[in-house]
Each structure stands twice: as structure tokens, then as C-alpha cells.
C-alpha positions, -999 to 999 in steps of 0.1 A, spaced: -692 129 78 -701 104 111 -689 76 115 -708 47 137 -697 30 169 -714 2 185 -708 -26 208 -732 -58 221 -726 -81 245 -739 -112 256 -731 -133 288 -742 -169 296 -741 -185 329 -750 -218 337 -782 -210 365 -775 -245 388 -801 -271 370 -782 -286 341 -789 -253 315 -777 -220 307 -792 -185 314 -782 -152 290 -774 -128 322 -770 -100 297 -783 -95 265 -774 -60 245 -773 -48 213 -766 -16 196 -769 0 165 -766 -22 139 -759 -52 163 -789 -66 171 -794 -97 195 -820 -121 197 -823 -148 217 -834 -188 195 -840 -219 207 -810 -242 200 -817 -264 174 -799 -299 194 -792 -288 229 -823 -274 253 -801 -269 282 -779 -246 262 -787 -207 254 -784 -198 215 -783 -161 205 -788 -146 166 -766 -118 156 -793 -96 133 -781 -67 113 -805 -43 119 -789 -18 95 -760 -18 68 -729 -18 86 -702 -19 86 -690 12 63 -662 27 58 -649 43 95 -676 24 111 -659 6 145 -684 -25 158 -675 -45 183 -691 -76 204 -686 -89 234 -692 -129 248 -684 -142 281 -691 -178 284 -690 -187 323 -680 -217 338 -703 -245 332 -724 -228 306 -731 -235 270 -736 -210 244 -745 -212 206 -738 -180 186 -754 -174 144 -763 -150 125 -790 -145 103 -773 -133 75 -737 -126 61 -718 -93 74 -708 -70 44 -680 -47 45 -694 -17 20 -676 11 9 -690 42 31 -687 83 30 -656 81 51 -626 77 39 -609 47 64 -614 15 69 -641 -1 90 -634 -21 122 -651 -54 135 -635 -70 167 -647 -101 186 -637 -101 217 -645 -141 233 -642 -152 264 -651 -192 276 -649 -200 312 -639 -235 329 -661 -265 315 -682 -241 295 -692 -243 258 -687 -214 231 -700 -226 193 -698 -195 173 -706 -200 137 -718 -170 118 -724 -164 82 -696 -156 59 -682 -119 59 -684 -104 29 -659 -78 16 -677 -59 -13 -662 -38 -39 -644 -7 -26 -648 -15 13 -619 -18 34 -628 -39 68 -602 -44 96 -616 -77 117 -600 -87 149 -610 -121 168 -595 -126 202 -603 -155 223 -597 -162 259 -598 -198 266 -599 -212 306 -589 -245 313 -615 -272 306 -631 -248 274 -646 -266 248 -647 -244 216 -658 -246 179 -659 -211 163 -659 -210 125 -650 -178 107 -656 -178 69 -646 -146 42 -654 -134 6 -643 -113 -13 -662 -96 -32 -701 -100 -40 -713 -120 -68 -692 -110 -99 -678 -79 -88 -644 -73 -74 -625 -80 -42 -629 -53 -10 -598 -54 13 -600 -77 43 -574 -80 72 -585 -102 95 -566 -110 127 -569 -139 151 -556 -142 188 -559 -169 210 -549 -175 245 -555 -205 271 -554 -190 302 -521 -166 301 -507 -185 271 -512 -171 237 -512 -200 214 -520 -186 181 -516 -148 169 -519 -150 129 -531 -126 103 -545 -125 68 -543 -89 45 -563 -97 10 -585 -81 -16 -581 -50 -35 -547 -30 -21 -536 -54 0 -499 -63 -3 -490 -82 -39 -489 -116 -39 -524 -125 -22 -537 -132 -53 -504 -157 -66 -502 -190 -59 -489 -196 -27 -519 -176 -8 -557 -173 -23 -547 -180 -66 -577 -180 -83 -603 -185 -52 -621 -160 -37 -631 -175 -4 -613 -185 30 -616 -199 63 -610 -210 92 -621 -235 118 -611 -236 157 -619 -264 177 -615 -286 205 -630 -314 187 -608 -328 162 -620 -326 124 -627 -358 112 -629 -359 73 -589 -339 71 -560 -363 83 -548 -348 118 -523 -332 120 -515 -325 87 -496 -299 70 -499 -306 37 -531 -293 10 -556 -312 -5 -550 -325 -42 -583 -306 -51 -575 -271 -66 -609 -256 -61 -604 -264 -23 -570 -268 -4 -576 -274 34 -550 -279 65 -551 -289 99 -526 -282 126 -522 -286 161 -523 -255 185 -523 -251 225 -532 -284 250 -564 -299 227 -575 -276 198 -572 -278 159 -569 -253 135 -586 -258 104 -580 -236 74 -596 -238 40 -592 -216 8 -621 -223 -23 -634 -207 -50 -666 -199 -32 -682 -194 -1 -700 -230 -4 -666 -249 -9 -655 -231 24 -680 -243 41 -679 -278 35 -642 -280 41 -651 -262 77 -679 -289 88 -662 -323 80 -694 -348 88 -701 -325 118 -737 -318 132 -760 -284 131 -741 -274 164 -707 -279 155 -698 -306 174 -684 -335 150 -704 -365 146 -696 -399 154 -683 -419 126 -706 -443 113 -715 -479 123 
């Protein structure tokens, strides 16, 4: 029984006349890279994350890679959602994210949802390296489970340092054999989907900082403060649609929050 490894990385530097150049480009495997013009910004670069096969499976270990240099600007999608599948071996699958922004540079990451499907057991690990002067908005969304079937496992973990400072190390285990209780109240309840939002621009449609949940049961959203200038947004709903529009509060196709109006 094999099990696939694969790694892609990507690397934007700003090239000295107001825009950003991808210096490397690589895929592998299943992660596939292609480069898109952004939709708002033309001096920035904007790279699509294709699956070119299905992946991950079970014992599958992907991994990418994004170094944001100084001064550069860098939008990262996908073209669809990622889903965790159940696979010939026995183990869980691993995704990591390993993302690095440099001085006065620009990261917007903002994917499609991962999806844990019935059976699969994913493992995904999000570590970000913020310099000083790092603008960020990187949105990471999660379902469990495909349309009317049950929850895969998920642990998700996410890591974030400015400069030598870690200012946020939290994890999530839930779906299918996960510890009791991720299903009860005081985690996921009756939803199915979760999120979070990271971001040096503060949301604007949840009061900030706030610590308390929303009154709405199908979505309950947070903000807190973290590190010198980001928010963390979290969101729990019933689908993957409710996640999302608690994770872009009147923001634009980029991910920068837009003015309020008049």
C-alpha cells in the first residue's frame, strides 16, 4: 500500500516597479499551481491551488510552501474545496501550510473550504511567520462531512509567530472519533462547519474585541485580539455558506475590508 508525498511552493518578490513577480512556482502531485490575474490588484501576483488528483487519502502527507518577500503582494485560491477521503492506508492524512510574509509585504490566502468526508481522518497544520510591517488576511474554513453523510475526523492546528514571538498556538480535534464532547454544546452542537479568520484588518460587521457569541444559533462568531495589530475571527454554522459570511464581514473579493459606507 503507497502512500503519497508532495510539496509546492510558491515565492513572490516584489521586482522594483510597484508589482510583484512569482520567483518560483512548483507543484507536485496533486498540488498543482497556476498562476491568475488578480481580480482588484494588477501590481500584485495571484496563484490557484488546482487539485490535479484526489488527495488527500488516508497516509497521504502534502505540504505547501509561501514566502512572501518584503514589499511584495500575494493572493492565494483555490479552485475547488480540499477533501479528506478515506484511503487504502490505514492512518491519517497530513496537510501542513507552512507561511511566511516578509516586511511591508501582503499574504491573502483564502481557499475553499476543507472537507472532511466520511471515514477520512486529516491532520492539518497552518504555521505562519509574520515580519514586522506584514499585512495578512488568510481565511481557513472546515466541513465535516459531504452532503448528508457523516463527519470525517479533522484536527486542525494553527501557529502563529511575529517575528520570534508566537502569538497564537490553538487546536481543533472534531468529527467522527475525536474526543467526546465536540459535538455538545459548548464546541460545534448541532453545526457542522467552522472557521476562522486572521487579519490585520479589523472585521467590521463583529464588535471588536469581543468575547462573547452571536444571539444567532445557526451562526455564533468571535473576535479577539492577538499579537501588535491582528484579529482573530472564529465562526461555527450549520453549513459551509454561514461560515463564510461570518468570515467576510462587508469585505471585498481580496479580502481586504471595505470602507464603511457614505
Amino acid at each position: 500500500m503507497s502512500r503519497l508525498s508532495a510539496v509546492a511552493r510558491i515565492r513572490a518578490a516584489a521586482d522594483g516597479r510597484g508589482s510583484t513577480a512569482l520567483r518560483e512556482l512548483t507543484g507536485d502531485g496533486p498540488l498543482a499551481l497556476r498562476r491568475s490575474r488578480h481580480p482588484d490588484d494588477d501590481g500584485a501576483a495571484h496563484v490557484v491551488l488546482v487539485g490535479a488528483m484526489a488527495a488527500p487519502l488516508g497516509g497521504d502527507r502534502l505540504r505547501v510552501e509561501a514566502v512572501v518577500e518584503p514589499g511584495a503582494r500575494l493572493l492565494v485560491t483555490s479552485a475547488a474545496a480540499t477533501v479528506s477521503l478515506p484511503g487504502r492506508v490505514p492512518a491519517p492524512a497530513h496537510y501542513e501550510l507552512d507561511l511566511s510574509v516578509g516586511a511591508d509585504a501582503e499574504l491573502v490566502w483564502r481557499p475553499e473550504p476543507v472537507i472532511a468526508a466520511a471515514g477520512s481522518v486529516l491532520r492539518l497544520w497552518t504555521r505562519v511567520r509574520l515580519a514586522p510591517g506584514a499585512r495578512l488576511h488568510l481565511r481557513e474554513e472546515q466541513v465535516l462531512g459531504r452532503h448528508d453523510e457523516p463527519p470525517g475526523r479533522l484536527t486542525s492546528r494553527l501557529t502563529v509567530r511575529q517575528g520570534e514571538r508566537l502569538v497564537l498556538d490553538q487546536s481543533t480535534d472534531v468529527g467522527a472519533g475525536a474526543p467526546s464532547g465536540w459535538d455538545g454544546p459548548a464546541v460545534l452542537g448541532c453545526r457542522r462547519a467552522l472557521g476562522q479568520l486572521l487579519t490585520t484588518t479589523r472585521p467590521l460587521s463583529v464588535p471588536a474585541p469581543t468575547t462573547g457569541l452571536a444571539v444567532d444559533t445557526a451562526v455564533d462568531a468571535a473576535a479577539f485580539p492577538l499579537g501588535d495589530g491582528l484579529t482573530l475571527l472564529t465562526a461555527v454554522a450549520t453549513d459551509a455558506a454561514g461560515v463564510r459570511a461570518a468570515l467576510s464581514p462587508r469585505g471585498g473579493p481580496d479580502g481586504r475590508a471595505a470602507p464603511p459606507p457614505g
